[in-house]
Rosetta silent file (secondary structure, phi, psi, omega in degrees, C-alpha in Angstrom):
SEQUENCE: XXXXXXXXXXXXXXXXXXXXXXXXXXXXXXXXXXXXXXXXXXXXXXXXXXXXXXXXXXXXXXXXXXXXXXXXXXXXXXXXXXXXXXXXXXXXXXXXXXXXXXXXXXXXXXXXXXXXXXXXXXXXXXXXXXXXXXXXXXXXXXXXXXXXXXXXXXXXXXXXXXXXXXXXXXXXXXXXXXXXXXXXXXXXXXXXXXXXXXXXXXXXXXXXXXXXXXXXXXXXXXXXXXXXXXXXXXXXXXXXXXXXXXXXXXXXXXXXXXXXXXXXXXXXXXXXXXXXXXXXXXXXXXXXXXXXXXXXXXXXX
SCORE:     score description
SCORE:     0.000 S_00000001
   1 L     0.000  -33.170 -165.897   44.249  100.240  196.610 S_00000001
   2 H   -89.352  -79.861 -170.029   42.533  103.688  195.242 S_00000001
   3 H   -25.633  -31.529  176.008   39.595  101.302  194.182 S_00000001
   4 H   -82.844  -29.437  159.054   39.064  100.101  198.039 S_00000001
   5 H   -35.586  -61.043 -173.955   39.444  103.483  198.847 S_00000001
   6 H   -54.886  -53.494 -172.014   36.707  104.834  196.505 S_00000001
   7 H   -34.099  -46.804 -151.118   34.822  101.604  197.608 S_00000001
   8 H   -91.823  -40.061  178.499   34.882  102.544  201.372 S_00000001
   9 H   -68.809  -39.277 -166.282   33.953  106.124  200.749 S_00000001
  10 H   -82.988  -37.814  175.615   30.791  105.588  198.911 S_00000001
  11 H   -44.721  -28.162  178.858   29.928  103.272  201.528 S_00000001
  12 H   -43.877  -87.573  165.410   30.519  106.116  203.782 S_00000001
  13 H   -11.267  -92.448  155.127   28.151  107.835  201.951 S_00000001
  14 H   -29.864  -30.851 -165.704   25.407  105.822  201.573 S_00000001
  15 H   -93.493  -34.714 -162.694   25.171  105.232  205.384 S_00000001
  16 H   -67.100  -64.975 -174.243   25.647  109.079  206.034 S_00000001
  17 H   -91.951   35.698  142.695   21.933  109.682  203.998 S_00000001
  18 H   -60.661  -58.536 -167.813   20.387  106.846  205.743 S_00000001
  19 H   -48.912  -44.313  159.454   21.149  108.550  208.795 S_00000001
  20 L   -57.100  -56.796 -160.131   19.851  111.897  207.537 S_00000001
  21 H   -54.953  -50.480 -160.013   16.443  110.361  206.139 S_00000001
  22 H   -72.826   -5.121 -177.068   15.907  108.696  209.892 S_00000001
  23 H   -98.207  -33.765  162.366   16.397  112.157  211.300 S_00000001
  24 L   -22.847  129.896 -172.082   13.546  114.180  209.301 S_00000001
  25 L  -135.657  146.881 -150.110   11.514  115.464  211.383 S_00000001
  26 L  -129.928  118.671 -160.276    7.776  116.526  209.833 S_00000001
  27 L   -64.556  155.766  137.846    6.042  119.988  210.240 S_00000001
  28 L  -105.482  167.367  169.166    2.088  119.915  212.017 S_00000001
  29 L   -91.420  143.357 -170.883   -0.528  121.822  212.100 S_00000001
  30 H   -53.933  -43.383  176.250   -1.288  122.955  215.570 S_00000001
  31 H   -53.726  -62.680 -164.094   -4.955  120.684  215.334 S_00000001
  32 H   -47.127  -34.149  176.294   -3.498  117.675  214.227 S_00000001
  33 H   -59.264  -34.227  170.328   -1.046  118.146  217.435 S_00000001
  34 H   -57.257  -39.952 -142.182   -3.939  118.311  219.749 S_00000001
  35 H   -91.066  -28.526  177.236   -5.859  115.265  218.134 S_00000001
  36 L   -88.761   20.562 -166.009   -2.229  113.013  218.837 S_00000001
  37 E   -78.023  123.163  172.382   -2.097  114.158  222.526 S_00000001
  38 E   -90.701   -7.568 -177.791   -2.347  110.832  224.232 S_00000001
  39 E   178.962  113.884  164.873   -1.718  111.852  227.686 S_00000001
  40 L   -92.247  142.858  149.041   -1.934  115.655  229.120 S_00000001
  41 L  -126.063 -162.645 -153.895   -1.767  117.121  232.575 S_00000001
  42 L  -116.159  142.678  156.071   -3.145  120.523  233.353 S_00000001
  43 L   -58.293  154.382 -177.306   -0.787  123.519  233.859 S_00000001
  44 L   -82.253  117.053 -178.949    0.375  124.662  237.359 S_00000001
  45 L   -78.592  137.098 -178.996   -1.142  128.050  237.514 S_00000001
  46 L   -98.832  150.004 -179.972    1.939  130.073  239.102 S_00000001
  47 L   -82.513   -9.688  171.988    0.368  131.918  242.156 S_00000001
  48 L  -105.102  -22.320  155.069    2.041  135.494  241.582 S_00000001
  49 L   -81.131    9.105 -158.187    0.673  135.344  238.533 S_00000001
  50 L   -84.500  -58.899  178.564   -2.765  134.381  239.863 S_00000001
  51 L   -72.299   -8.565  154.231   -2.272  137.441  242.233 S_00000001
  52 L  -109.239    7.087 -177.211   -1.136  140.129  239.170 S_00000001
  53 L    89.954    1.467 -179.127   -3.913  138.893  237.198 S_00000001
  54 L   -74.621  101.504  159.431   -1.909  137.285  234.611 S_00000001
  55 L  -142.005 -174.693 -171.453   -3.988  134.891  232.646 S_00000001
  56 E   141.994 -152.608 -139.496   -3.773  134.200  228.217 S_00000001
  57 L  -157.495   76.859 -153.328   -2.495  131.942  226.127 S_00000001
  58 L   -79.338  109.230 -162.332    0.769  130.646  225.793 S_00000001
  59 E  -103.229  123.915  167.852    1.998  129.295  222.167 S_00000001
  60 E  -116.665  134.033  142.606    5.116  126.604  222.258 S_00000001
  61 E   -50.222   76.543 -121.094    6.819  125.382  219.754 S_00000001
  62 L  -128.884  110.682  150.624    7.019  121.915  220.889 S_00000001
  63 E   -27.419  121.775  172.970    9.373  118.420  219.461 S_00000001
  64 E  -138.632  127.723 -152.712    7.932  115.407  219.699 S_00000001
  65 E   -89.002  142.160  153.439   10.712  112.006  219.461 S_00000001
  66 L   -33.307   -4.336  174.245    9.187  108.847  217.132 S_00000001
  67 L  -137.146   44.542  166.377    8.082  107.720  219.883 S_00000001
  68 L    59.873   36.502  168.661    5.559  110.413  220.971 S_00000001
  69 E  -127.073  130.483  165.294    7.552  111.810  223.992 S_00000001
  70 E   -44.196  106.287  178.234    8.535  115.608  224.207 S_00000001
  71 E  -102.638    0.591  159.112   12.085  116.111  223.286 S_00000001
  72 E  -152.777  161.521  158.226   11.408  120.320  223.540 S_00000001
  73 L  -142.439  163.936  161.950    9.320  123.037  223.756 S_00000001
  74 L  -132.266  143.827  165.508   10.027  126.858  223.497 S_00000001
  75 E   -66.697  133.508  166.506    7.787  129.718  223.920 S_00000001
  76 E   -90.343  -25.007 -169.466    6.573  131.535  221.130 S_00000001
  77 E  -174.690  152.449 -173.932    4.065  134.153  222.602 S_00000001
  78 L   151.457  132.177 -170.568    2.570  134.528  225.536 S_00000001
  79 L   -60.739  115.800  170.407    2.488  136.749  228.940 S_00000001
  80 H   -21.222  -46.071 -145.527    6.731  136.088  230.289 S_00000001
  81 H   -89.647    7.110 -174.594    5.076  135.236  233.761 S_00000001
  82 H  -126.219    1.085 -174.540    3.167  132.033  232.244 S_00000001
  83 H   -48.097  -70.839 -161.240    5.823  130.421  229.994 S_00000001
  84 H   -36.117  -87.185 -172.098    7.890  128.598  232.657 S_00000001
  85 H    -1.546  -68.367  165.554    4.259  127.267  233.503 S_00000001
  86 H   -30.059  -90.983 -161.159    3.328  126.453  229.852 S_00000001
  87 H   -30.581  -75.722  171.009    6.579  124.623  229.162 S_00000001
  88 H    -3.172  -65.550  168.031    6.772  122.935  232.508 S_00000001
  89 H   -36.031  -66.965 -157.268    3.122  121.142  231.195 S_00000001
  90 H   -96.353    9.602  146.447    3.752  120.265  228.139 S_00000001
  91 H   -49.732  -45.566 -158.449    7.060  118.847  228.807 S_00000001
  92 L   -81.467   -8.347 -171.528    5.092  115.822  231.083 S_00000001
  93 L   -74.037  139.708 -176.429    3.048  115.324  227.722 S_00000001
  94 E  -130.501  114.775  168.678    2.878  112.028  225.622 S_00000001
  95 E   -83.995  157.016  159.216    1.519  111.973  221.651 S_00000001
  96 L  -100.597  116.767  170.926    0.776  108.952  219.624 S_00000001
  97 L    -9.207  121.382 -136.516    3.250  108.861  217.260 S_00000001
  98 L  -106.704  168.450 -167.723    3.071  110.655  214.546 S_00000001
  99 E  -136.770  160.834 -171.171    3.779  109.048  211.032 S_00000001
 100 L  -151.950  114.890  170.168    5.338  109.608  207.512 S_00000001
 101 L    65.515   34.102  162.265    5.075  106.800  204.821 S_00000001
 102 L    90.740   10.448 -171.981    3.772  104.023  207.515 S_00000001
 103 L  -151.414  125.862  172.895    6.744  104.508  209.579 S_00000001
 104 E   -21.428  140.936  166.889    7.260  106.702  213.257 S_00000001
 105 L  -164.566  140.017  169.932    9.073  109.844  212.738 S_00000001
 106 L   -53.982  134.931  173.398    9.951  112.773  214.920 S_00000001
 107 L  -163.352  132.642  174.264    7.735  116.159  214.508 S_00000001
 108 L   -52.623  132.053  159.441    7.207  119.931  214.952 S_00000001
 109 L  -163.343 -175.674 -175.376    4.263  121.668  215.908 S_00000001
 110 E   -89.935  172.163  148.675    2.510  124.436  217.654 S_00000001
 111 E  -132.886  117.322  162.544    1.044  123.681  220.916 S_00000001
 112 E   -83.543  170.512  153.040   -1.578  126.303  223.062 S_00000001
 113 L  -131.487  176.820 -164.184   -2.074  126.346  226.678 S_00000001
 114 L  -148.726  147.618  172.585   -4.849  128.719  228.234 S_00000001
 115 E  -137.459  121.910  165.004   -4.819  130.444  231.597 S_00000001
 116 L  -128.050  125.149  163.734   -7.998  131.340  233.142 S_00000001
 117 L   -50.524  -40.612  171.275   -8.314  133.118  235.737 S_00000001
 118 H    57.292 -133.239  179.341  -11.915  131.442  236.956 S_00000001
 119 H   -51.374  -42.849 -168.590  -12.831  132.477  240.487 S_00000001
 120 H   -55.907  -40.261 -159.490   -9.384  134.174  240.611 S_00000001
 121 L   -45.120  148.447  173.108  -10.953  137.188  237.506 S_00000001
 122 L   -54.267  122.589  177.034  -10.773  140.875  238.711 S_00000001
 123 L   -47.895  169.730  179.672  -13.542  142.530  240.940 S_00000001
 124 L   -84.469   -3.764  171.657  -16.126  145.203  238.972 S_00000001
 125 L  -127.825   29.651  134.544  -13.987  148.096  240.955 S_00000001
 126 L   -71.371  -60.109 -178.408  -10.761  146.290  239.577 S_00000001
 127 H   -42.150  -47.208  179.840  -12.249  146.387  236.059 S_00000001
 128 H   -63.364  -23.804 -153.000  -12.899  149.672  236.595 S_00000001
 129 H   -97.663  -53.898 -178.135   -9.727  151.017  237.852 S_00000001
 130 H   -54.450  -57.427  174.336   -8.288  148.731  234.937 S_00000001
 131 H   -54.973  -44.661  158.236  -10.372  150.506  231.912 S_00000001
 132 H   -58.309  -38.508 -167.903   -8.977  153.865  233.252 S_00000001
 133 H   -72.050  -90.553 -161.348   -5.277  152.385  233.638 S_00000001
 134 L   -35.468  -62.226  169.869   -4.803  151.202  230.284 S_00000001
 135 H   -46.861  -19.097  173.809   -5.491  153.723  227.658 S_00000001
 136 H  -125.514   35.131  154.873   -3.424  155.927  229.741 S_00000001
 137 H   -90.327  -51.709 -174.607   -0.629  153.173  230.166 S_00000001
 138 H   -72.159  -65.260 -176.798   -0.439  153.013  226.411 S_00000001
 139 H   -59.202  -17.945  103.668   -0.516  156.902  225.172 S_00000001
 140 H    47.393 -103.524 -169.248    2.205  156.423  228.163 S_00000001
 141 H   -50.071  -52.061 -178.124    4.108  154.030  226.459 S_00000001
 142 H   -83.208  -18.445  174.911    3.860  155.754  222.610 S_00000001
 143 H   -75.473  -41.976  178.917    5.065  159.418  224.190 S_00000001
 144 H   -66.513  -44.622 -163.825    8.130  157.588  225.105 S_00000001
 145 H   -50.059  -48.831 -167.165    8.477  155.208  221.985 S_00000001
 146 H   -73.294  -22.610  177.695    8.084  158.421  220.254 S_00000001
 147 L    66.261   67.249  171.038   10.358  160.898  222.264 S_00000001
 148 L   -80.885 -170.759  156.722    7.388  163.166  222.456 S_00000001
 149 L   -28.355  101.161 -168.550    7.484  166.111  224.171 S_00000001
 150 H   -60.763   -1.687 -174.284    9.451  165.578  227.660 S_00000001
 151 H  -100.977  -29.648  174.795    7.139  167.726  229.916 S_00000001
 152 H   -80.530  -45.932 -177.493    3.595  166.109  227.997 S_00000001
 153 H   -59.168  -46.704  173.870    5.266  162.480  228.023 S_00000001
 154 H   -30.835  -75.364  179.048    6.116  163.000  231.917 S_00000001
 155 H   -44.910  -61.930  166.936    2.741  164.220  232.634 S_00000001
 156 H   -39.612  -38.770  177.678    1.227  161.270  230.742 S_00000001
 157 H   -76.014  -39.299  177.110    3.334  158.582  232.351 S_00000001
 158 H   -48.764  -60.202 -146.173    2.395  160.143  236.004 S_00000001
 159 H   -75.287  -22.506 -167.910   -0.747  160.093  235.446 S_00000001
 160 H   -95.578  -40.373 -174.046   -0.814  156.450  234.105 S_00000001
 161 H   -91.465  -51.845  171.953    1.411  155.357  237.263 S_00000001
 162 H   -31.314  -58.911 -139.862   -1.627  157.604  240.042 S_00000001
 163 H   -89.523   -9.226 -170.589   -3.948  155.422  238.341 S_00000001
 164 H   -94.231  -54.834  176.288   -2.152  152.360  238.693 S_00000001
 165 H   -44.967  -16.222  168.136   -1.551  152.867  242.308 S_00000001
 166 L   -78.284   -1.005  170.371   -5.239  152.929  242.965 S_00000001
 167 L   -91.790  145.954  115.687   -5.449  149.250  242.488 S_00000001
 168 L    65.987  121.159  171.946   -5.420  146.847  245.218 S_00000001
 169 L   -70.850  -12.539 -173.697   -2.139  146.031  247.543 S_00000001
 170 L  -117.880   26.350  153.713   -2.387  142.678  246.541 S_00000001
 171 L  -109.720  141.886  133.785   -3.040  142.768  242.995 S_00000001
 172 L    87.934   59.302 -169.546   -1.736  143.733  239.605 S_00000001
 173 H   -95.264  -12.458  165.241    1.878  144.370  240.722 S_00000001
 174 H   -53.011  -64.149  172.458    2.754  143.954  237.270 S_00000001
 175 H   -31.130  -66.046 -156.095    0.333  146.975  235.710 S_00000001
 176 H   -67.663  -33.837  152.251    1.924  148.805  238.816 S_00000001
 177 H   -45.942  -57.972 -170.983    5.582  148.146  238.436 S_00000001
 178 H   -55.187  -77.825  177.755    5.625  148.580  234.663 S_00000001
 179 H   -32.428  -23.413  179.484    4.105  151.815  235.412 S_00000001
 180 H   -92.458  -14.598  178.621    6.063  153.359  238.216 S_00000001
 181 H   -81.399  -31.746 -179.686    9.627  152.499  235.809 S_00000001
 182 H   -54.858  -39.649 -172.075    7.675  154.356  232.763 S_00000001
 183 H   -79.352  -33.439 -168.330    7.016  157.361  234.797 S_00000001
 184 H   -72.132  -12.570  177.266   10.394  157.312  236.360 S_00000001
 185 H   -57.875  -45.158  168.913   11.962  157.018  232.930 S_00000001
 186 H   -73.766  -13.413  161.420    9.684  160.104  231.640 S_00000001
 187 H   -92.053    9.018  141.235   10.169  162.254  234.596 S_00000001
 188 H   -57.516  -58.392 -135.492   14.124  161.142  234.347 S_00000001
 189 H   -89.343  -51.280  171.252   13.863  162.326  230.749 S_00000001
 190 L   -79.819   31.084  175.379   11.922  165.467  231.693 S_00000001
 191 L    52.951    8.006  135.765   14.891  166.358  234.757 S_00000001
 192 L   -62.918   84.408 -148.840   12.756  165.765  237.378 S_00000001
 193 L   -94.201  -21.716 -170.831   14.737  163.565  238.975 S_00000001
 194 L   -69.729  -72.848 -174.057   13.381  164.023  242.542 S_00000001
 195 L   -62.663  -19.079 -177.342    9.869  162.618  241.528 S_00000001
 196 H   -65.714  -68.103  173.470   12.050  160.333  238.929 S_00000001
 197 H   -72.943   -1.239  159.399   13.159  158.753  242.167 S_00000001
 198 H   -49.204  -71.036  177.177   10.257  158.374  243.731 S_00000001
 199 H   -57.977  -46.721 -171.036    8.532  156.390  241.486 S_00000001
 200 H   -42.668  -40.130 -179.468   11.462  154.264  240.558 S_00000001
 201 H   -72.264  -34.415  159.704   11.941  153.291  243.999 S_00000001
 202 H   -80.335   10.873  175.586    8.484  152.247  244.324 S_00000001
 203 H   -57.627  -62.531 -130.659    9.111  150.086  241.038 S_00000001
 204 H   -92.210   -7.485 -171.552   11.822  148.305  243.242 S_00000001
 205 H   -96.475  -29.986  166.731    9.633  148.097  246.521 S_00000001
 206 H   -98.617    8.312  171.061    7.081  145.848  244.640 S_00000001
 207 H   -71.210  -43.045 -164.472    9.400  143.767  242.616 S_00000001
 208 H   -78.354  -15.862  170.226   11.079  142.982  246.308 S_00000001
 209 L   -59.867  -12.731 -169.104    7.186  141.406  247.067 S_00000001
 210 L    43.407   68.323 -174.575    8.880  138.788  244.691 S_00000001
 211 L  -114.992    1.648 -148.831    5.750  138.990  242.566 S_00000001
 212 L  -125.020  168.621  174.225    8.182  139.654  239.220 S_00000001
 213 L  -112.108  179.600 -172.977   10.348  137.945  236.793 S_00000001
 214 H   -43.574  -54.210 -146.695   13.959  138.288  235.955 S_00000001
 215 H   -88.895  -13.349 -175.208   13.368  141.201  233.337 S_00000001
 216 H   -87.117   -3.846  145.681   10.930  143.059  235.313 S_00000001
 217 H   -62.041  -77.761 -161.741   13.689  143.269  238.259 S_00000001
 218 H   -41.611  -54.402  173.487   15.846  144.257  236.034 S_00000001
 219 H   -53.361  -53.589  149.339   13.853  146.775  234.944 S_00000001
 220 H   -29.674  -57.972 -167.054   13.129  148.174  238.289 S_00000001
 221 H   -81.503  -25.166 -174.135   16.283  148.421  239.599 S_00000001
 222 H   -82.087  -48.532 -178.299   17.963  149.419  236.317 S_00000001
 223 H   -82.546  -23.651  163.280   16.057  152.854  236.291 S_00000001
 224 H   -64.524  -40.831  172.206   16.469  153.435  239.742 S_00000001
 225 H   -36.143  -61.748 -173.980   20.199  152.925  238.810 S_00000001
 226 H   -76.998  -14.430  168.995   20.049  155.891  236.151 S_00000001
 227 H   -96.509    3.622  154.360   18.162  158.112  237.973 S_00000001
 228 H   -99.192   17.658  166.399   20.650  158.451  240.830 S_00000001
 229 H   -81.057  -30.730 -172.992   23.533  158.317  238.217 S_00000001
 230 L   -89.244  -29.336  168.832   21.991  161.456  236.941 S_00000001
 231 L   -51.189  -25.593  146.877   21.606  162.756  240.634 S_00000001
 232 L   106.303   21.804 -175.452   25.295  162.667  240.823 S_00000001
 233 L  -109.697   57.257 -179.882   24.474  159.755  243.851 S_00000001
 234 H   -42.169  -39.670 -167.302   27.144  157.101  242.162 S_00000001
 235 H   -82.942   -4.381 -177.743   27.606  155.097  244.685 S_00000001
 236 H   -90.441  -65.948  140.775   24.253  154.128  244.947 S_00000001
 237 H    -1.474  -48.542 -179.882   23.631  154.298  241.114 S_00000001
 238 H   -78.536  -26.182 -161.238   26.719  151.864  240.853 S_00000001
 239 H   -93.306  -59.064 -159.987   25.041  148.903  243.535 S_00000001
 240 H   -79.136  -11.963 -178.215   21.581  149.310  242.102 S_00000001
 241 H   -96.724  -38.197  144.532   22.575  148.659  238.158 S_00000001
 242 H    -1.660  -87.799  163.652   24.858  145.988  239.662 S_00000001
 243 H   -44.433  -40.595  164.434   21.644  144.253  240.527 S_00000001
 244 H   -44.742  -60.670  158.388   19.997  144.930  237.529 S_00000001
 245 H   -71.404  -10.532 -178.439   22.334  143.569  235.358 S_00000001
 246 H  -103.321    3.082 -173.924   22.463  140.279  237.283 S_00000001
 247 H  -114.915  -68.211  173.301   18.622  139.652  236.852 S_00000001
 248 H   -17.464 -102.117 -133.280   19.418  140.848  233.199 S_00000001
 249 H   -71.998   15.349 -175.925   21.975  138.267  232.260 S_00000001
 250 H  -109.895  -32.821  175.168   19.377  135.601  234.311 S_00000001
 251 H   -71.403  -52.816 -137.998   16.703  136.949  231.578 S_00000001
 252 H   -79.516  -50.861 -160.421   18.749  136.642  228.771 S_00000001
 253 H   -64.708  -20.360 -171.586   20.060  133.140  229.948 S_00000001
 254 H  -101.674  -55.081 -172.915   16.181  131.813  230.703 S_00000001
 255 H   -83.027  -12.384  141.480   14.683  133.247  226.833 S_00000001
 256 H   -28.030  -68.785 -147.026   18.149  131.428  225.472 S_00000001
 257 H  -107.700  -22.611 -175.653   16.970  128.177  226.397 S_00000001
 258 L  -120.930  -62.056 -175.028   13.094  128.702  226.944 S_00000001
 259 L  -104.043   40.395 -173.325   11.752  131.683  225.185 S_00000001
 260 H   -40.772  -26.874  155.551   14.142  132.800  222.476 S_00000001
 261 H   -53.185   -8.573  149.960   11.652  135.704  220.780 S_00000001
 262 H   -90.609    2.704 -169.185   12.120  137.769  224.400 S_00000001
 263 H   -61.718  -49.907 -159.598   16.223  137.451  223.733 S_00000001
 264 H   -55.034  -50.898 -135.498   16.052  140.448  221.574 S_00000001
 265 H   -97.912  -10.932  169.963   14.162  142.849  223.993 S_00000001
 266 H  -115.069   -1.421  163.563   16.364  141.962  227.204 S_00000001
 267 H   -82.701  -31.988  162.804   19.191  142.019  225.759 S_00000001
 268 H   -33.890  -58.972 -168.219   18.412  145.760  224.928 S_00000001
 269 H   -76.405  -21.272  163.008   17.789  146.943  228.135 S_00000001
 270 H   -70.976  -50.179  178.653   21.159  145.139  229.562 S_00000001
 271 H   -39.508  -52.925 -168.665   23.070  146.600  226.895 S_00000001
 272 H   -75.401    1.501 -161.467   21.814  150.245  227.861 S_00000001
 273 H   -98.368  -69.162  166.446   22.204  149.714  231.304 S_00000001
 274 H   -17.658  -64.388 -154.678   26.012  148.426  230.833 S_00000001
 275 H   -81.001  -38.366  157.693   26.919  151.224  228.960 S_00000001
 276 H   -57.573  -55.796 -152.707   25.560  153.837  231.746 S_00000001
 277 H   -74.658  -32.180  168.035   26.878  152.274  234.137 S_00000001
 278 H   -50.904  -36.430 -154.354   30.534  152.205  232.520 S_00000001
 279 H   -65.112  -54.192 -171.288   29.479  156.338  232.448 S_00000001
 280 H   -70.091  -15.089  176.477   29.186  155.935  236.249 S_00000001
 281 H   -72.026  -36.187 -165.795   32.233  153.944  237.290 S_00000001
 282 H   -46.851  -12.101 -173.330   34.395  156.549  235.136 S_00000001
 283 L   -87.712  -19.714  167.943   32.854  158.719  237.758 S_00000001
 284 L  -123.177   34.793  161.469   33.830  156.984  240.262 S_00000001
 285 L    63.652   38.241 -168.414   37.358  156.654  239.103 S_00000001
 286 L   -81.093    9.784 -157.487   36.518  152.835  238.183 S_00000001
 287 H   -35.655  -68.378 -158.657   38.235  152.827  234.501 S_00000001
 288 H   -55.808  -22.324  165.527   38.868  149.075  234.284 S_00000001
 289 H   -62.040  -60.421  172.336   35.464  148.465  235.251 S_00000001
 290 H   -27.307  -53.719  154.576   34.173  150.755  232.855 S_00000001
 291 H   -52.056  -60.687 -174.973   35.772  148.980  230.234 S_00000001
 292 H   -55.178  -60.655 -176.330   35.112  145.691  231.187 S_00000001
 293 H   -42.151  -68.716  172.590   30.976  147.278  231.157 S_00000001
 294 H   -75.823   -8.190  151.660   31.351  147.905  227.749 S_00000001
 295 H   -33.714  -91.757 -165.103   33.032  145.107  226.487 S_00000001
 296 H   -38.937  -39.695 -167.107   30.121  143.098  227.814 S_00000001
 297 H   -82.237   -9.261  158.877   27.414  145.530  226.336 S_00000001
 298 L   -58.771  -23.410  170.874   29.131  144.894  222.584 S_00000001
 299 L   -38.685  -55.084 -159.383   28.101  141.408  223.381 S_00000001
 300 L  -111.572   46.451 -151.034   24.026  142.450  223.320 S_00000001
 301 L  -136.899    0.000    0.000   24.670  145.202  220.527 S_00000001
């Protein structure tokens, strides 16, 4: 009886690293992945990204089944507003099969995709506007990182969001969003809260063009949130991080499944949002909410 046992187990066994060995799956090098594509289409250029100017080069991490059909891909790098795009492609993709020791086998690789702009590329008094905007988008961007001085970072961020506002109404609503939440964070930071809300609000009036993704709603709406939480204007401050937090958990839930390497950076900004906003229900005599806020922000912590 223990002998039919033993018998039955190693069979067990035996079948169990068959099963593994047929499941190895075999790294590529990003050429060799090109050189099996057997059947491509061309990405769908998304049109609000056509219209911010969004073009690069979007790296997936991409599956391919023994029998040279896409069983995933995830983003690795790439502008947020072209993944969906990316993926979307190179799902519809077919390889010839790639092989290890004469026999099909499932395999990993890199895959690019390229966005060109073409006819679409930025006028010579876009470029121009654009050569000013950056350099003072970035020293921006490192006065905050750095928690420089709040009256020089302020001044720096304004100055970065004037210059942004000189582009185009129908262009580069990215440049110009990211920029009007930078300034309102550094004039939030530097207690100008008046001008804080200014900007913020125009954050949230071109995000509402529905030109934006999940996190850069969030991001709109989430500093408009904090700068009328500090304005003592709660009830508004409670409604607008509301939203904010619902495009949040829609970011988090979209780089889960498609872009895990933005997971990190949107779960940040939900977290910090959460935990103000518990500041503001206690303010509005909300405890159980409050609680409930921070619960959720140990979650992204």
């Amino acid at each position: 009886m223990n002998m039919r046992k033993l018998a039955l187990t190693a069979v067990f066994l035996v079948s169990g690293s068959s099963v593994a060995r047929a499941q190895d799956v075999i790294a590529i090098d990003p050429t060799t992945m090109e050189e099996h594509v057997d059947y491509r289409v061309d990405p769908v250029y998304p049109p609000i990204a056509r219209a911010a100017r969004v073009g690069g080069t979007v790296v997936l991490d991409v599956r391919v089944n023994a029998d040279g059909k896409v069983e995933s891909a995830k983003a690795v790098s790439g502008p947020p507003m072209l993944l969906q795009a990316a993926i979307d492609c190179v799902k519809q993709w077919t390889f010839r099969p790639f092989e290890q020791d004469g026999s099909p086998q499932a395999a990993t690789g890199q895959i690019s995709i390229h966005f060109d702009l073409g006819k679409n590329a930025p006028t010579a008094e876009e470029e121009a506007i654009a050569r000013r905007y950056f350099p003072l988008s970035e020293q921006c961007r490192q006065a905050v990182s750095a928690r420089s001085d709040p009256g020089s970072t302020a001044a720096a961020c304004k100055q970065a969001a004037e210059t942004a506002d000189e582009f185009g109404p129908d262009v580069r609503f990215i440049e110009k969003r990211s920029a009007f939440v930078w300034a309102a964070y550094a004039l939030m930071s530097d207690h100008d809260f008046k001008t804080a809300l200014l900007y913020a609000q125009k954050a949230v009036d071109v995000v509402k063009l529905g030109h934006d993704d999940n996190s850069g709603n969030n991001a709109a709406f989430g500093v408009k949130g904090m700068v009328e939480g500090n304005m003592g204007d709660f009830a508004a401050s409670d409604q607008d991080l509301a939203v904010a937090e619902d495009f949040g958990r829609k970011g988090i839930a979209w780089a889960e499944k498609e872009a895990p390497g933005l997971r990190a950076e949107y779960t940040r900004s939900l977290a910090m949002e959460l935990r103000f906003h518990a500041q503001v229900l206690e303010q509005l005599s909300r405890p159980a909410e409050a609680q409930q806020k921070l619960e959720e922000a140990k979650q992204y912590e």
